[in-house]
N, C-alpha and C positions, 0 to 999 in steps of 0.2 A: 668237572669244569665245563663241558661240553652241552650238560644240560643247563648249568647255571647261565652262559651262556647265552641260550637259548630263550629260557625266561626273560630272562635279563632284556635279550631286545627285543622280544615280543612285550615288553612292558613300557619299553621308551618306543615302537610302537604306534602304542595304543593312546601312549601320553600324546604322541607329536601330531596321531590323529586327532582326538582332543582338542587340543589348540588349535591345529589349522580350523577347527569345524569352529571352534569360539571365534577365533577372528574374523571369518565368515559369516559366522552371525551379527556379530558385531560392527562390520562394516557395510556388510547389504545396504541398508538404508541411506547410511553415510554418504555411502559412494555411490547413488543413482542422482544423476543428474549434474548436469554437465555445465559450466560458469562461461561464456563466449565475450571478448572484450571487442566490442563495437566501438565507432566512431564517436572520439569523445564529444563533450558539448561545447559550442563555440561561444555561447559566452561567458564570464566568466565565474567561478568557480560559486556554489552556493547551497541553500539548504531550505527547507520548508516551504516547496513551491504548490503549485498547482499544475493539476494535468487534464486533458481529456483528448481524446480522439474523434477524429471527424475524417469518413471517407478514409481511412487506413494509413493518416498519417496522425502523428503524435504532437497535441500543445504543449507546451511547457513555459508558463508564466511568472514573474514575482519573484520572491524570494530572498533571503538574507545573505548576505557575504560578511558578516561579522567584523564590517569596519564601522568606522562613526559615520551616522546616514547612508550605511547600505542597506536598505530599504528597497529594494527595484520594482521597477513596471515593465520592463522590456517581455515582446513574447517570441519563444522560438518554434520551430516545428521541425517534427525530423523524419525523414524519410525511411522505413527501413529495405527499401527497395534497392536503392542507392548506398543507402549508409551516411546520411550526411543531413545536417542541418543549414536553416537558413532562418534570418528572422523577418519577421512580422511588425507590424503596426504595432506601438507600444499602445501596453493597457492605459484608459483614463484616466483612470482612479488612484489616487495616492500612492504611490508602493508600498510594500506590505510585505508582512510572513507570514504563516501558517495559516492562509486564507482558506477559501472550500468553492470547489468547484463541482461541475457535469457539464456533459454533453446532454442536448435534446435535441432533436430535430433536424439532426445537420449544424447545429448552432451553439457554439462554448460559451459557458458561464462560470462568471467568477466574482466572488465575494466574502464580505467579512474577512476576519484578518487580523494583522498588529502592525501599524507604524510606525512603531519606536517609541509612541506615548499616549494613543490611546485604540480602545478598543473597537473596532469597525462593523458594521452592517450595512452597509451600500451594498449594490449588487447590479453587474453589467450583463452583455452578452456580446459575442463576438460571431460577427459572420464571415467565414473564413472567404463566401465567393465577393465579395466587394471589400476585406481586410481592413474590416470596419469594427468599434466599437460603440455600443450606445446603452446609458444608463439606465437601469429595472427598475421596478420596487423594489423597496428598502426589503431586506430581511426581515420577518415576522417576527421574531423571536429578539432576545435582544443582543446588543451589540457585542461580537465574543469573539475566540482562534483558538485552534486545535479543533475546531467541528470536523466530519465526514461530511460530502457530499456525494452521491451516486445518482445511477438512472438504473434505474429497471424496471420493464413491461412497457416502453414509451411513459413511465412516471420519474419523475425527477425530486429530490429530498437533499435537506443539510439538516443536521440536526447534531447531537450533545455540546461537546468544546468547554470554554472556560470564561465566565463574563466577571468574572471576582470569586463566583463560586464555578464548581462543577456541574455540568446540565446533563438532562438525559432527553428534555424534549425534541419531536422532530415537525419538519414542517414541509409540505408539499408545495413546489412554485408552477403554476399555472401560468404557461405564456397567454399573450391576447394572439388574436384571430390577425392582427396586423400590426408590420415590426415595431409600429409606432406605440401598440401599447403597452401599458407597464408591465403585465401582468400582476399575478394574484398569488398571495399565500393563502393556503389550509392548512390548521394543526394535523398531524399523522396520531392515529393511536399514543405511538409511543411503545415501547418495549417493558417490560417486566423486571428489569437489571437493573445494575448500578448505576448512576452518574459516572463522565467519564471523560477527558479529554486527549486527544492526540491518539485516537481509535484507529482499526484498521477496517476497511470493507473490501470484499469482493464480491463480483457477480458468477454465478453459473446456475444457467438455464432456467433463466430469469425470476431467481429468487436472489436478495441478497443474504450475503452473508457478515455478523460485525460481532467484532470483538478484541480482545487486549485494550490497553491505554490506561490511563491513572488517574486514581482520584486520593486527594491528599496525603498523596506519599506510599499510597498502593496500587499494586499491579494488579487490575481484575483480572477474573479467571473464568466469566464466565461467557457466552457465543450463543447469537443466535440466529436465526435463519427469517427471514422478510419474506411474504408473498404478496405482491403488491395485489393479486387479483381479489382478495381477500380481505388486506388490508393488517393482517394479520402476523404476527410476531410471535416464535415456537422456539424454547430452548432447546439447546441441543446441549451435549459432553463437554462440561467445563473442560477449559483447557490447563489444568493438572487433574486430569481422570486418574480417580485411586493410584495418586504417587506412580505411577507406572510413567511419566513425562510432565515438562512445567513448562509451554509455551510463552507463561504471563510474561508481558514487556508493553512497552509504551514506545511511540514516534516508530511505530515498525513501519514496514510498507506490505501492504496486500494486491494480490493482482492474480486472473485468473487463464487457468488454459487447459484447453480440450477437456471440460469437465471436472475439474481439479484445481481446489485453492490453495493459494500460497501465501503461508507470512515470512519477512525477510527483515533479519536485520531489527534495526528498536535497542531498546534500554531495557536496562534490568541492573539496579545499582550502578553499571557498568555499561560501557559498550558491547553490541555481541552481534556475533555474523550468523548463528545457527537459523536456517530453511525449513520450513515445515508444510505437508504438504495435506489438503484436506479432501478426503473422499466423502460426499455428500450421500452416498449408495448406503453406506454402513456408519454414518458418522464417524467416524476414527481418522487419527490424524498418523502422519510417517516421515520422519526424520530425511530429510535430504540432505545433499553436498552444501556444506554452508558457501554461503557470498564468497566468491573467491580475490574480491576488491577489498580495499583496507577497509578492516571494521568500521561500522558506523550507524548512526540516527538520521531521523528527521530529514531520509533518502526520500527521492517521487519511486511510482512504480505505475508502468499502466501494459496493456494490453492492448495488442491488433489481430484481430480477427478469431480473440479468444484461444489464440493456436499460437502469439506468439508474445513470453513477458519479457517485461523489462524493468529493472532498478540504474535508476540515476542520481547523481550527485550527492546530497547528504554533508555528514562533519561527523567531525569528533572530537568536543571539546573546541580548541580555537582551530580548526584544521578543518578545512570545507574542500569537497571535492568534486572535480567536473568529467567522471568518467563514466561509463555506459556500459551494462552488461545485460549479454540478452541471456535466459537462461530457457536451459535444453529437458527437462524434466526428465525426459524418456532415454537420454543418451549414456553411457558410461563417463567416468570423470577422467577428464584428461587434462592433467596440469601442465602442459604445453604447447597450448592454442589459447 
C-alpha cells in the first residue's frame, strides 16, 4: 500500500505539473498586456470616425450615432497628458461615416465618406494652430467609405473602400506650396491583394503596414508591408499562417507602439474583442489581452508618440459607445484598474 501510494502521487504529480505548464502556455500570450480605461469621450456616443494626431494631441472627427440624421461634423481632441478632451471647430463638410483621414505637416485631413445617401470624395484640411478648416481637391479616385488613409515617410495616401464595388486602388495627396492651394492627386502603385473595404493600417518605422477587411462577404487574410521610399508593396504571412491562428475580421482598428503592431477588435460573422500583436523583425503575429471594453466594431484607434495606443468608441449592432482605453502591451493584465 505504501508503494502504491507512492506512485500513485508521483503520478497525480506529474499530472498537476502538466497542467499548470498547459495553462501557462496557454495563457502567456493572453495575458500580456494590459487594457487602462481613460477619460471617456465628451461628445456623444458614436462609431466610424476619423482620427489623426498633431503635436501629441489626438483628433477625432465625424461619425455615426445610429439615429435618423446622425450623421456628424463636430471635431474633438484629447489630451492624454491631462486625460481630458475638448472640442474644436466643427468640420465643413457634410457629416459623414467611415470617412479617411492623415495627418501631414502639422495639418488633419479628412475626406470621403457616407452621408446617409450618397457616397463622398470632397476632401479638407484642418489647421489646428488657427482651428480652421478649408476645402482640397476632390479625391482622385472615385467617390467611396471604408477607405484607409495613413502618412508615412512625410507621404500621405487613402486608398481601397467601397464606391458600389470593392477597390484596391491607392492614391497620393500632394499639398501645394501655400494654404491657399488645392493640392494634387498621384495614383500609388497599388498593392498585389485583394479588393477590400473597412481595412486596417499601421505604421512602424516608416513602413506601413495593411490588412483584414471585406470583400463580398469575405474576411481577407492576406498583409502587407508599404515602403514609401521605394514606392513599393511586399507580402508578408497571411493572417491565418498554416491554421496555426485566424486574425481575418473587418472594421477592426490598427494602431502602432514601440515597434509593434496591433489589430483590435473588428467582425468576423460576429463581434470580437481578440488583440493581436505584430512583430515586423520576424513577421509573426501574438495573441494579446483581448479589449477589455464591451465587444465591438467600427472603433477609432490612433497613436502618440508611437509609445502610446489607443481604442475609442465603436458599437455593436444598435449599441454605440463613447469609452477610451489606452492599452499597455508590455504590462501584466490586471482586471482591476
Amino acid at each position: 500500500m505504501i508503494k502504491f501510494k507512492k506512485r500513485h502521487a508521483t503520478i497525480i504529480c506529474i499530472l498537476i505539473s502538466i497542467a499548470f505548464t498547459s495553462c501557462n502556455a496557454d495563457d502567456g500570450d493572453s495575458t500580456n498586456g494590459n487594457w487602462i480605461n481613460r477619460s471617456a469621450f465628451d461628445g456623444p456616443a458614436r462609431s466610424s470616425t476619423v482620427s489623426f494626431v498633431i503635436d501629441n494631441l489626438a483628433y477625432i472627427a465625424t461619425g455615426y450615432t445610429g439615429e435618423n440624421n446622425g450623421y456628424l461634423n463636430d471635431l474633438w481632441v484629447y489630451n492624454p497628458n491631462g486625460d481630458f478632451w475638448e472640442q474644436k471647430a466643427n468640420f465643413i463638410g457634410i457629416g459623414r461615416s467611415s470617412a479617411s483621414g492623415f495627418e501631414l505637416n502639422g495639418k488633419g485631413y479628412l475626406g470621403l465618406g457616407y452621408d446617409g445617401t450618397n457616397r463622398l470624395k470632397d476632401f479638407y484640411q484642418y489647421d489646428p494652430s488657427t482651428n480652421t478648416w478649408s476645402q482640397k481637391a476632390d479625391y482622385a479616385g472615385t467617390a467611396r467609405y471604408g477607405a484607409i488613409g495613413f502618412q508615412v515617410g512625410d507621404k500621405a495616401y487613402i486608398g481601397t473602400g467601397y464606391d458600389g464595388n470593392y477597390q484596391k486602388d491607392i492614391y497620393q495627396y500632394i499639398p501645394g506650396t501655400t494654404d491657399t492651394e488645392l493640392g494634387t492627386w498621384v495614383t500609388n502603385n497599388g498593392y498585389g491583394g485583394n479588393k477590400r473595404r473597412d481595412a486596417a493600417v499601421f505604421i512602424i518605422n516608416n513602413k506601413a503596414y495593411l490588412g483584414t477587411g471585406s470583400n463580398n462577404g469575405l474576411y481577407e487574410t492576406d498583409f502587407w508591408e508599404f515602403d514609401p521610399t521605394t514606392e513599393v508593396w511586399t507580402r508578408k504571412r497571411n493572417l491565418d499562417y498554416e491554421d496555426s491562428y485566424n486574425i481575418a475580421r473587418s472594421n477592426a482598428s490598427g494602431f502602432a507602439i514601440n515597434g509593434y503592431g496591433y489589430i483590435a477588435c473588428g467582425v468576423n460573422t460576429g463581434a470580437i474583442s481578440s488583440v493581436w500583436e505584430y512583430n515586423p523583425n520576424n513577421d509573426t503575429w501574438d495573441e494579446k489581452t483581448s479589449y477589455e471594453g464591451t465587444v465591438r466594431y467600427d472603433a477609432t484607434a490612433f497613436s502618440i508618440q508611437n509609445s502610446r495606443g489607443y481604442v475609442v468608441l465603436g458599437r455593436t449592432g444598435s449599441s454605440f459607445f463613447d469609452d477610451l482605453w489606452e492599452f499597455m502591451p508590455f504590462e501584466e493584465y490586471d482586471d482591476e484598474d
